[in-house]
N, C-alpha and C positions, 0 to 999 in steps of 0.2 A: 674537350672530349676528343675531337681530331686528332690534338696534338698525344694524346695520352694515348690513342691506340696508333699509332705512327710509331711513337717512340717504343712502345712493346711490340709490336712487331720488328722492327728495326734492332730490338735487344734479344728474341726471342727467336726471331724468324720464321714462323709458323703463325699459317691463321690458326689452328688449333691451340697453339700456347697463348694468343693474344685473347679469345673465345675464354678459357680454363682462367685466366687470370680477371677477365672482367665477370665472370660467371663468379669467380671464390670470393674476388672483392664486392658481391652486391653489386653494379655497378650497372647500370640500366642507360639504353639508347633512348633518345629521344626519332620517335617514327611519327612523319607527319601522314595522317591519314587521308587517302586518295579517294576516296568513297562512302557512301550511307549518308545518313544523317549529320553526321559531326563531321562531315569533310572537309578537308583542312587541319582542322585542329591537330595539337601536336598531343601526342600521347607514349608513355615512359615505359618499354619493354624491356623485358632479359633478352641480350643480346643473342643472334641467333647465326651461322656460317656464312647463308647466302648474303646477310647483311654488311656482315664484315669482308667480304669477299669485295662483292658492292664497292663500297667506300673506299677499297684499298686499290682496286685497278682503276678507279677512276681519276684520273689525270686533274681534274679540277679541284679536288682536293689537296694534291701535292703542290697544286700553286701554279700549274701548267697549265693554261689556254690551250685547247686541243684539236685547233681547226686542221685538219687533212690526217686526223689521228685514222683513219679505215680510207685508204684511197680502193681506186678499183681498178686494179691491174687488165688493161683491155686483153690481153692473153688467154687470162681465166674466166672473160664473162663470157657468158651465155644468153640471149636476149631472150630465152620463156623462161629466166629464172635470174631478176633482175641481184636477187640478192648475191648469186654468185659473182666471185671473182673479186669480191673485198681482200683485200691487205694490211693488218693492222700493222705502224710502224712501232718501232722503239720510241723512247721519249726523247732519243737523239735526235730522231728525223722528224719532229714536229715543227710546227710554226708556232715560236712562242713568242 
């Protein structure tokens, strides 16, 4: 399934064309559920944007280990707002 939304995306270039295409083909994500009763369990949805979006910037999937993927530029932090001053690199500038 990875492989087949990679490669439509890669053919297609649009999460919107890779969405329309597993939407026309029937073509259902497997979402393991985080919560309730049945957590854990994997259960079979129609794919949805944020999903796909998901999967597709996530470096782990493409087969890249993503250790120092968000460094913290000491420039741009701020110490009452630890979040700031992140940097996300390219996949050039990772450690892989």
């Amino acid at each position: 399934m990875i492989r087949l939304i990679f490669a439509q995306f890669e053919r297609l270039g649009t999460l919107h064309g890779v969405l329309r295409y597993l939407v026309d083909h029937d073509i259902q994500l497997g979402i393991r559920l985080r919560e309730g009763p049945d957590k854990g369990t994997l259960e079979w949805r129609r794919p949805n944007r944020m999903t796909l979006q998901t999967l597709v910037h996530n470096p782990a999937y493409a087969g890249i280990y993503a250790y120092g993927r968000r460094r913290v530029d000491p420039r741009r932090q701020d110490p009452a707002r630890p979040s700031i001053g992140r940097v996300v690199r390219s996949r050039d500038g990772l450690h892989v």
